[in-house]
N, CA and C atoms as a LAMMPS dump frame, in Angstrom:
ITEM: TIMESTEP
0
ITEM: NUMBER OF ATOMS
462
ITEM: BOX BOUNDS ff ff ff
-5.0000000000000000e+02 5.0000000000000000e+02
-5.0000000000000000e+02 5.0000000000000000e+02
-5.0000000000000000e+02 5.0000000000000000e+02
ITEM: ATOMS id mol type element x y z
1 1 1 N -50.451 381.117 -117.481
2 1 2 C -51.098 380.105 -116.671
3 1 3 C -52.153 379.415 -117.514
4 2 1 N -52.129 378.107 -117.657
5 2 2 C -52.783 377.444 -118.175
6 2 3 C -54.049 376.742 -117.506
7 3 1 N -55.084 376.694 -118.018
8 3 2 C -56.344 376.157 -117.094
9 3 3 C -56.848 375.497 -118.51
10 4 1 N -57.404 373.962 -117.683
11 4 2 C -58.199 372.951 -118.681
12 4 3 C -59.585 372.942 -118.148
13 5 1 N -59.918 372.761 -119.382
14 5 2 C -61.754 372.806 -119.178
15 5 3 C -61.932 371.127 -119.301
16 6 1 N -61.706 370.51 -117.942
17 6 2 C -62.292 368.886 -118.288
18 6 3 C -63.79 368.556 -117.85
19 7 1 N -64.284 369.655 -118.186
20 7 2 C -66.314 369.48 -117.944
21 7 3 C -66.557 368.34 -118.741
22 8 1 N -66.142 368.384 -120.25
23 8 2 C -66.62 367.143 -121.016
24 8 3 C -66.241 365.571 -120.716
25 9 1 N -65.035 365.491 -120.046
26 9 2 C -64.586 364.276 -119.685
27 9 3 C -65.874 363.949 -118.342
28 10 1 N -66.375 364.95 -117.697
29 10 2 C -67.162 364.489 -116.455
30 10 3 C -68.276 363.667 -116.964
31 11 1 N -68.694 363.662 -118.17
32 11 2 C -70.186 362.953 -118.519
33 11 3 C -70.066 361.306 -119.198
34 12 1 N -68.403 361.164 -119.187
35 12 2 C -68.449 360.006 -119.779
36 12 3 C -67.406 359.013 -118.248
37 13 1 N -67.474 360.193 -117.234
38 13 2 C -66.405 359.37 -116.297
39 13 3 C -66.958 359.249 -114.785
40 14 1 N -67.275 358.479 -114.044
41 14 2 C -67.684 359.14 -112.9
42 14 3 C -66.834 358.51 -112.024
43 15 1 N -66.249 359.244 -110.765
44 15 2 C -65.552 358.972 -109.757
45 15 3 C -64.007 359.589 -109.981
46 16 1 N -64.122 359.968 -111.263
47 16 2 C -62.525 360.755 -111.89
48 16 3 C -62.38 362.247 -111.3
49 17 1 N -63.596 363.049 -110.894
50 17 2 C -63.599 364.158 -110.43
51 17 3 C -62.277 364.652 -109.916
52 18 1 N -61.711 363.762 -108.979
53 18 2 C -60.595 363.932 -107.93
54 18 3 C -59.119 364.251 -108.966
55 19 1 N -59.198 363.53 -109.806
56 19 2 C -58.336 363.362 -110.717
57 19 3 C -58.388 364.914 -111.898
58 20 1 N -59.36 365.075 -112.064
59 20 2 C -59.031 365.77 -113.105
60 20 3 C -58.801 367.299 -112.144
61 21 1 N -59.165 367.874 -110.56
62 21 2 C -59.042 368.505 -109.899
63 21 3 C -57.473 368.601 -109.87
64 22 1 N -57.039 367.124 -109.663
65 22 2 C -55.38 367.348 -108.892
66 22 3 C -54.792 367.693 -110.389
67 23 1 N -55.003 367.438 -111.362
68 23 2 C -54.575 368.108 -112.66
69 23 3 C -54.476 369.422 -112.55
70 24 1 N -55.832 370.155 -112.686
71 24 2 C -55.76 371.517 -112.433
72 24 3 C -54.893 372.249 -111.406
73 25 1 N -54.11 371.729 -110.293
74 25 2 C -53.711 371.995 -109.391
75 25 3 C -52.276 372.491 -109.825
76 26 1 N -52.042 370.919 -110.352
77 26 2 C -50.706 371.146 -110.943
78 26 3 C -50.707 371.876 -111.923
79 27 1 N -51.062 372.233 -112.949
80 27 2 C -51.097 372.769 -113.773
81 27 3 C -50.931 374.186 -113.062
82 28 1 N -51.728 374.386 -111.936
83 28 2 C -51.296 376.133 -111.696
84 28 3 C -50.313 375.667 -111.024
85 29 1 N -49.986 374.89 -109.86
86 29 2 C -48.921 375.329 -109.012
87 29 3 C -47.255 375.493 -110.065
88 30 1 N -47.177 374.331 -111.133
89 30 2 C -46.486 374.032 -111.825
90 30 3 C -45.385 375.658 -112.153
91 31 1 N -46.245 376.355 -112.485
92 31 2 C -45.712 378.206 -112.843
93 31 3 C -45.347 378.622 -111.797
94 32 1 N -45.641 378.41 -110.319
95 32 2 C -45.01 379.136 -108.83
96 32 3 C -44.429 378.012 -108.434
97 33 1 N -44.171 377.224 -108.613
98 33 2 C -43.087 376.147 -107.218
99 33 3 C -41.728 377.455 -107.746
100 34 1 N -41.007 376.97 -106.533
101 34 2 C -39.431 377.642 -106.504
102 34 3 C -38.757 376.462 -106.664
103 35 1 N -37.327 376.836 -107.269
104 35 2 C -36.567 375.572 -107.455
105 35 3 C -36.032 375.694 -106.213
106 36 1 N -35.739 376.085 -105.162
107 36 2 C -35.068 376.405 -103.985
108 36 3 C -35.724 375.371 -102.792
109 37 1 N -35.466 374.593 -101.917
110 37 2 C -33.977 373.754 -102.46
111 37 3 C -34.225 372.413 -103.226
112 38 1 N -33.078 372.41 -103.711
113 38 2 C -33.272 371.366 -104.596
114 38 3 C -33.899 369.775 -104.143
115 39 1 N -33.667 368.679 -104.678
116 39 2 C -34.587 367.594 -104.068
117 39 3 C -34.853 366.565 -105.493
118 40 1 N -34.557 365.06 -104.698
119 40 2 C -35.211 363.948 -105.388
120 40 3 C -36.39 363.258 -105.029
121 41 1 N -36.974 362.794 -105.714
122 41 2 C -37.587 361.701 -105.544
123 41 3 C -37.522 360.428 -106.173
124 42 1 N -37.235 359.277 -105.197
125 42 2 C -36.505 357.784 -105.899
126 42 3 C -37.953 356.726 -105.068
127 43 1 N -37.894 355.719 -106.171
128 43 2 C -38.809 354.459 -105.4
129 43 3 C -37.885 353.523 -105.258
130 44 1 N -37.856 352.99 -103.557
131 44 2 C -36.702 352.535 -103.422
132 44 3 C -37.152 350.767 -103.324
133 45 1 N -39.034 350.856 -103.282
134 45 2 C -39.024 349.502 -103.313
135 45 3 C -40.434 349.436 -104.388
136 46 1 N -41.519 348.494 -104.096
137 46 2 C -42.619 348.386 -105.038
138 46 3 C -43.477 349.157 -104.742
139 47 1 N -43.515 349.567 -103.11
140 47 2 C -44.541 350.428 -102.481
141 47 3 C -43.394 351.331 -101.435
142 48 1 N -42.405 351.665 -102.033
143 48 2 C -41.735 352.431 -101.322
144 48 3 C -41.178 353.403 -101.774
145 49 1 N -41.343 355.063 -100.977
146 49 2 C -40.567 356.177 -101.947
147 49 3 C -39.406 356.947 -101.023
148 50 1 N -38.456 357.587 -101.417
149 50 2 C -37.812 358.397 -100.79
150 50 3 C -37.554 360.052 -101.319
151 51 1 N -38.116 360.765 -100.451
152 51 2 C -37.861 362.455 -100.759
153 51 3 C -36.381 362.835 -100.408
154 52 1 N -35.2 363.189 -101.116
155 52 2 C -33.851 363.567 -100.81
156 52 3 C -34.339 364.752 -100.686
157 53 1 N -33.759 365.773 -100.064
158 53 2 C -34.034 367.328 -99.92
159 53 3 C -32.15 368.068 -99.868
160 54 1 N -31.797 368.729 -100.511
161 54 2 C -30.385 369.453 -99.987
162 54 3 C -30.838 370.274 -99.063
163 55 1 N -30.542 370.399 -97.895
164 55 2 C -30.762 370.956 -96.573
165 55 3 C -29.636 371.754 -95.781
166 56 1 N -28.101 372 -96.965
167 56 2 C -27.345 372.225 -96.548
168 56 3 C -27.296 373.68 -95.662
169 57 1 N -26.458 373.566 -94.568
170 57 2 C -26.864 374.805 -93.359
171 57 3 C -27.637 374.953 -92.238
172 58 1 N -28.906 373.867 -92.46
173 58 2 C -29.769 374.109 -91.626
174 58 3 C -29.689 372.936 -90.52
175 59 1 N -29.908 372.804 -89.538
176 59 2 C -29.819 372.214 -88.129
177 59 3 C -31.022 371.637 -88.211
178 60 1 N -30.656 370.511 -87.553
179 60 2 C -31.807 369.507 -87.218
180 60 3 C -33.331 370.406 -86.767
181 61 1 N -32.993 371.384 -85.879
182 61 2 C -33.86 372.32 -84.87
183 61 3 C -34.723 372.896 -85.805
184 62 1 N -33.834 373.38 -86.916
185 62 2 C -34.369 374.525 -88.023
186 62 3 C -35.237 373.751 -89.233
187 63 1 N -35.352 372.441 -89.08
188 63 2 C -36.629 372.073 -90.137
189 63 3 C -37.694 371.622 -89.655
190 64 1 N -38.987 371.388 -90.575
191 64 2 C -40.01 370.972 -90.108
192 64 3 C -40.554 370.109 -90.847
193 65 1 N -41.096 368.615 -90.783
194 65 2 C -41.779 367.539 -91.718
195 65 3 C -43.087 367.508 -90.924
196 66 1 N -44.098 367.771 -91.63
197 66 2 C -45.381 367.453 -90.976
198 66 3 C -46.576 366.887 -91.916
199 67 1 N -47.224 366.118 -91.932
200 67 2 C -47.99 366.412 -92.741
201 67 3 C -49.942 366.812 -92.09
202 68 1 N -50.479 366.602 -93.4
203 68 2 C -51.092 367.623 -92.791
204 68 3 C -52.787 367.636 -94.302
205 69 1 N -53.924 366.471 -94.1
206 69 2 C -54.923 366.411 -95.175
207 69 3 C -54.282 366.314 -96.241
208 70 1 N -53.628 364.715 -96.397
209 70 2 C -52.6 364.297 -97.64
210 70 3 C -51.416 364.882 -98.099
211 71 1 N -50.819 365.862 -97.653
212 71 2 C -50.168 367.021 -97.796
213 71 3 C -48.721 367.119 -97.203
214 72 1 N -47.7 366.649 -97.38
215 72 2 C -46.137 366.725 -96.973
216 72 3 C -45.72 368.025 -97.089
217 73 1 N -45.715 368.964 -95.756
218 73 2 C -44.968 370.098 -96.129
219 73 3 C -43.645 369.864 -95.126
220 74 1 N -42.791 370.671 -96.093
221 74 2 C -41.318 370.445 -94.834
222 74 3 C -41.135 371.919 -95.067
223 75 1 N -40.512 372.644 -93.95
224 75 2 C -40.523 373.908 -93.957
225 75 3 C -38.973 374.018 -93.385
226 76 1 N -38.39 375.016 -93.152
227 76 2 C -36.792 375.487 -92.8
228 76 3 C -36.718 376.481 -92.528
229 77 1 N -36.701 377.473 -91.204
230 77 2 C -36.422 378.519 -90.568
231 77 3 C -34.75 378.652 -90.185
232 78 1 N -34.13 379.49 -90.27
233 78 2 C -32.938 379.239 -89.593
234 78 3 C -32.841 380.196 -88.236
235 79 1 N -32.928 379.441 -86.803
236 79 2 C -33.093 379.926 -86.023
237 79 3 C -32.357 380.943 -85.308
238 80 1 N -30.203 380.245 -85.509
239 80 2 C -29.743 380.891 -85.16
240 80 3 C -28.904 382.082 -85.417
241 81 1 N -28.633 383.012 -84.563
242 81 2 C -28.181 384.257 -84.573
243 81 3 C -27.261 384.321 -85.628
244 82 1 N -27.11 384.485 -87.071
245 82 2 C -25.808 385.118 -87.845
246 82 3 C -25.716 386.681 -87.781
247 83 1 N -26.358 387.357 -87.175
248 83 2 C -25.954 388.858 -87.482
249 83 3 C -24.574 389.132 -87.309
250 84 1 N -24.227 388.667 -86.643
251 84 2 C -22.566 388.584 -85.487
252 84 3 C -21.599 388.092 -86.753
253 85 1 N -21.99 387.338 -87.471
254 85 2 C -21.155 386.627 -88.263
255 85 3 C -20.365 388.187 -89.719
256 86 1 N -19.462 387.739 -89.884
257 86 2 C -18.918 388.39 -91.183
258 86 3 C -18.28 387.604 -92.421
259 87 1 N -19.224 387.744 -93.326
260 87 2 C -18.844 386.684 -94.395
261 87 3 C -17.648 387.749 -95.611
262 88 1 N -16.976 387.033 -95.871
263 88 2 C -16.042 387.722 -97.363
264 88 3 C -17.236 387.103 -98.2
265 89 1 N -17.559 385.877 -98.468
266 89 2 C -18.171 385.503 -99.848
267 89 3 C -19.206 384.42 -98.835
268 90 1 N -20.954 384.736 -99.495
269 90 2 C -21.786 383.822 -98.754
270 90 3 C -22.369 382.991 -99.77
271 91 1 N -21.895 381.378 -100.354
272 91 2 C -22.552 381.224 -101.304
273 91 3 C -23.732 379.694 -100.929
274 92 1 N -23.462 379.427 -99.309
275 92 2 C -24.587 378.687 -99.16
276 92 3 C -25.831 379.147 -98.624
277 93 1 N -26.909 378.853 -99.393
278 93 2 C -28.019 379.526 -99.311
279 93 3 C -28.885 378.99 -97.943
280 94 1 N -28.932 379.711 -96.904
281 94 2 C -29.368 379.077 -95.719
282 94 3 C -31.221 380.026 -95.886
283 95 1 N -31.522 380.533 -96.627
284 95 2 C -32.864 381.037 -96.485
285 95 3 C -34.188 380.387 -96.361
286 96 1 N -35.012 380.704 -95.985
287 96 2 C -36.324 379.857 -95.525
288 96 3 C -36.851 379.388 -96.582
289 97 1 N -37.435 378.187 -96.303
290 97 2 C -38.511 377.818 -97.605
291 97 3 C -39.821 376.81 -97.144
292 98 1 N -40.781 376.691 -97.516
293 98 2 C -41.682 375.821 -97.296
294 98 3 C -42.195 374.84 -98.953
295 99 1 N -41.966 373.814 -98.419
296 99 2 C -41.625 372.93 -99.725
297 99 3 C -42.997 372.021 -99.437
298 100 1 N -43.747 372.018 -100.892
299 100 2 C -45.022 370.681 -100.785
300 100 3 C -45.344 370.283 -101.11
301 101 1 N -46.016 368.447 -100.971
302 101 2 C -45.812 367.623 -102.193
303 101 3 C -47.089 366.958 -101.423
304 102 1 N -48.359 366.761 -102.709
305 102 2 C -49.5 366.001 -102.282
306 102 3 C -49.277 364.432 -102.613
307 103 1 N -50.157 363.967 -101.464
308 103 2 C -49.483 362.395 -101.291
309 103 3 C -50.684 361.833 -101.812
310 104 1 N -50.475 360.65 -102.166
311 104 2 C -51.586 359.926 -103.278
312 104 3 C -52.203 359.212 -101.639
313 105 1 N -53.997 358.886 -101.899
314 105 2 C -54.739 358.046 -100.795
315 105 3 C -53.284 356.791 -100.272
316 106 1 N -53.67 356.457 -99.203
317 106 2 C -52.876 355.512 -98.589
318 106 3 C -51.485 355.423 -98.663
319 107 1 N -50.827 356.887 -98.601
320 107 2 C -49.148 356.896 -98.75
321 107 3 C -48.852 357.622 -97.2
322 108 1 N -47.77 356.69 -96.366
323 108 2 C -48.019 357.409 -95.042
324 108 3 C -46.18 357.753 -94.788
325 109 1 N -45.725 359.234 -94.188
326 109 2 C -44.622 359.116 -93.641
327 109 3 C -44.09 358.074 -92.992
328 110 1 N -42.966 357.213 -93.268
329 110 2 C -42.642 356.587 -92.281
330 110 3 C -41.07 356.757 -91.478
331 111 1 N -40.709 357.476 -92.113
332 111 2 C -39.311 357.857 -91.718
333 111 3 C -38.818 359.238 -91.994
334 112 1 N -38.266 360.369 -90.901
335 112 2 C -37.119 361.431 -91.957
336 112 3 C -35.674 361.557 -91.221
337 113 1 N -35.227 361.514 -91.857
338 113 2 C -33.826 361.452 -91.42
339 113 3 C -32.542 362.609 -91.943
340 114 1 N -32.192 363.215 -91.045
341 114 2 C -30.961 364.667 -91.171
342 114 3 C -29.958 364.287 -91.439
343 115 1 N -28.782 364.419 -92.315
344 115 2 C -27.493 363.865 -92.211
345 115 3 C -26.795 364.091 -93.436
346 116 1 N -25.357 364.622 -93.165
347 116 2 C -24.593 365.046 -94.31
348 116 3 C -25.577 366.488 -95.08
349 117 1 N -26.143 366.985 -94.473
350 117 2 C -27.242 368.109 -95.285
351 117 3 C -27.99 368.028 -96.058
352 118 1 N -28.316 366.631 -96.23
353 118 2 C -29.619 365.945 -96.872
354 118 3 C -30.74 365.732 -95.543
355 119 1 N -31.767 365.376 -95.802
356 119 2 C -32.752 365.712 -95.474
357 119 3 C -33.669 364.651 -96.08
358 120 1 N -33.467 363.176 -95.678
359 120 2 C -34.071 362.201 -96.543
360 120 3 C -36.023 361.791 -95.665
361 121 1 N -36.556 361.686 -96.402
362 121 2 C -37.946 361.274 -96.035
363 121 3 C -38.542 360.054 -96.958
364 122 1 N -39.014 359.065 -95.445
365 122 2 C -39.283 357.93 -96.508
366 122 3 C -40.608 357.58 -96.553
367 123 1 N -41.431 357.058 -97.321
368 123 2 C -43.016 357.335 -97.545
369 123 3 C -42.737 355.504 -98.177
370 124 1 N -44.515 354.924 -97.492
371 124 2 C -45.072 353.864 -97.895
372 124 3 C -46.468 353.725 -98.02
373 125 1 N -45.98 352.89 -99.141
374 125 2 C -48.008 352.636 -99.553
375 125 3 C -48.59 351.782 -99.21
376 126 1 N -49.223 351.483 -98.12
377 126 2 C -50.222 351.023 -97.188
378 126 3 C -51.31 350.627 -97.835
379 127 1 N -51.592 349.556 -98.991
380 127 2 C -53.25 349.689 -99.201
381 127 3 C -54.05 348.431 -98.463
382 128 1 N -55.05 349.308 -97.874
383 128 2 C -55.277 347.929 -96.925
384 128 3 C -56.067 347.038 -97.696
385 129 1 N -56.306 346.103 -96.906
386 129 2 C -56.693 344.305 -97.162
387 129 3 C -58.22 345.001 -98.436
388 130 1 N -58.835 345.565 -97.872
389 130 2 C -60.073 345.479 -98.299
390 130 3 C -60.389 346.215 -99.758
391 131 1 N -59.277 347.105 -100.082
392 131 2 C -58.711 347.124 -101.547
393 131 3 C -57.755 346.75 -102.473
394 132 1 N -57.255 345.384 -101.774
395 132 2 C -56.38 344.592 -102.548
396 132 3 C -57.34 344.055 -103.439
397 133 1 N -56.452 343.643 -104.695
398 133 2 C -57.016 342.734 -105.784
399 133 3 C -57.527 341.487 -105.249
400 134 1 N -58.65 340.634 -105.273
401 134 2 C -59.253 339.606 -104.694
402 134 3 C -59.605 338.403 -105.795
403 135 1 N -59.318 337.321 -105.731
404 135 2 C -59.714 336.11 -106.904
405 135 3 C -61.022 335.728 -106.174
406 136 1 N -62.169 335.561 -107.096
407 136 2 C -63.376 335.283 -106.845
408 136 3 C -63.443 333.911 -107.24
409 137 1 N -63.507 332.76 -106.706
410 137 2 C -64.012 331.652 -107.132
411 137 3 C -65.276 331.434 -107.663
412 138 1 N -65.282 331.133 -108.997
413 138 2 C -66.336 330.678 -109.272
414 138 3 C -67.489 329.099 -109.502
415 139 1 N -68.484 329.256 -109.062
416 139 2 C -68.689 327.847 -109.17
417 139 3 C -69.175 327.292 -110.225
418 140 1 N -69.311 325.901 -110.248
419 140 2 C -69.788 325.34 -111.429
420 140 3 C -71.327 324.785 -111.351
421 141 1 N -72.02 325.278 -112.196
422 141 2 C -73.131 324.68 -112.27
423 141 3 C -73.745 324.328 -112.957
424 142 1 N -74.284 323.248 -112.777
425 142 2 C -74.926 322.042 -113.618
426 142 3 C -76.262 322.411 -114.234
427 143 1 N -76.889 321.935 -114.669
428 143 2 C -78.556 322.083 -115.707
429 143 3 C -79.177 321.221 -114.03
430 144 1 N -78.771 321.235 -113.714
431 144 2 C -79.963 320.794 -112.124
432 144 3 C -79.989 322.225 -111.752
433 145 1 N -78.783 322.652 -110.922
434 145 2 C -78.892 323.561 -110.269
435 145 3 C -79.689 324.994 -111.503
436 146 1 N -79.512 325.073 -112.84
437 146 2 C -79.886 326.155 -113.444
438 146 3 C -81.464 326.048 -113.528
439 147 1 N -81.6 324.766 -113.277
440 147 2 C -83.453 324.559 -113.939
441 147 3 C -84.389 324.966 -112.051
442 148 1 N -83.308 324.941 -111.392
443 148 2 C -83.641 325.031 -110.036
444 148 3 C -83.913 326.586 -109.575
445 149 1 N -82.454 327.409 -110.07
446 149 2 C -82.629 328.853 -110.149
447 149 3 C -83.688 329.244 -110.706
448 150 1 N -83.934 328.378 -112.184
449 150 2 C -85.185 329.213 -112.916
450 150 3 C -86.935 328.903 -112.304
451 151 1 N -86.697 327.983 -111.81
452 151 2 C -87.957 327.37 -110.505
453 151 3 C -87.963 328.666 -109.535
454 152 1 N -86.977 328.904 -109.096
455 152 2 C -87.091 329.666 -107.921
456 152 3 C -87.725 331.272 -108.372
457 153 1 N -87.066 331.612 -109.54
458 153 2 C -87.86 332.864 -109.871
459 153 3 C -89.252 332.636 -110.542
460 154 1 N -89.947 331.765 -110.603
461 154 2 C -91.379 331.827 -111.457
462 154 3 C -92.232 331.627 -110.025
């Protein structure tokens, strides 16, 4: 397990805190995620993403998408009764898992959808008006108006 010491980056950066935290995060979770089940992630537009999940086995009933303080967990119980069942050979893996993926500020569920044993979830980035990029007009000013400013401060 690997751990970074980014103390020195803090004195030349401020407001990065968040950033160099979600580093450390990954960096540990990186050694425990399970590959179980498998899964994409595609951007399907400029501010648009999609989570594929293989979900094969499990019933609409038996998953869970929630999120939860930036946090996408989808989870998979399988509810119903196989004890009854008798397999010769079992090679689809119907076992539980809780799967989780931190969502960047302003990324919101907007869709999940079951089908064919995928398990698609679609996510958009929402940034509102008041942190969009903004063009500042600037004005022009003349040796009147500057000799006027400099009047005003003496």
């Amino acid at each position: 397990m690997r751990h970074f010491d980014l103390a020195p980056l803090y004195r030349a950066t401020i407001g990065f805190d968040q950033i160099a935290d979600l580093i450390n995060q990954v960096s540990d979770r990186s050694v425990n995620q399970p590959s179980y089940p498998p899964y994409n992630i595609e951007k399907t537009a400029e501010d648009a993403y999609r989570i594929s999940i293989a979900v094969a086995g499990f019933a609409t009933d038996d998953l869970s998408v929630e999120v939860k303080e930036n946090e996408l967990v989808i989870a998979a119980r399988k509810t119903a009764d196989e004890a009854s069942n008798s397999y010769l050979h079992r090679g689809i893996a119907t076992r539980a898992f809780e799967r989780r993926f931190k969502l960047a500020d302003h990324v919101q569920v907007s869709a999940a959808d079951h089908r064919d044993g995928m398990l698609h979830i679609d996510l958009t980035r929402e940034v509102p008006e008041a942190l969009k990029p903004r063009q500042i007009a600037i004005a022009n000013a003349g040796p009147a108006a500057l000799n006027q400013a400099a009047k005003a401060i003496n």
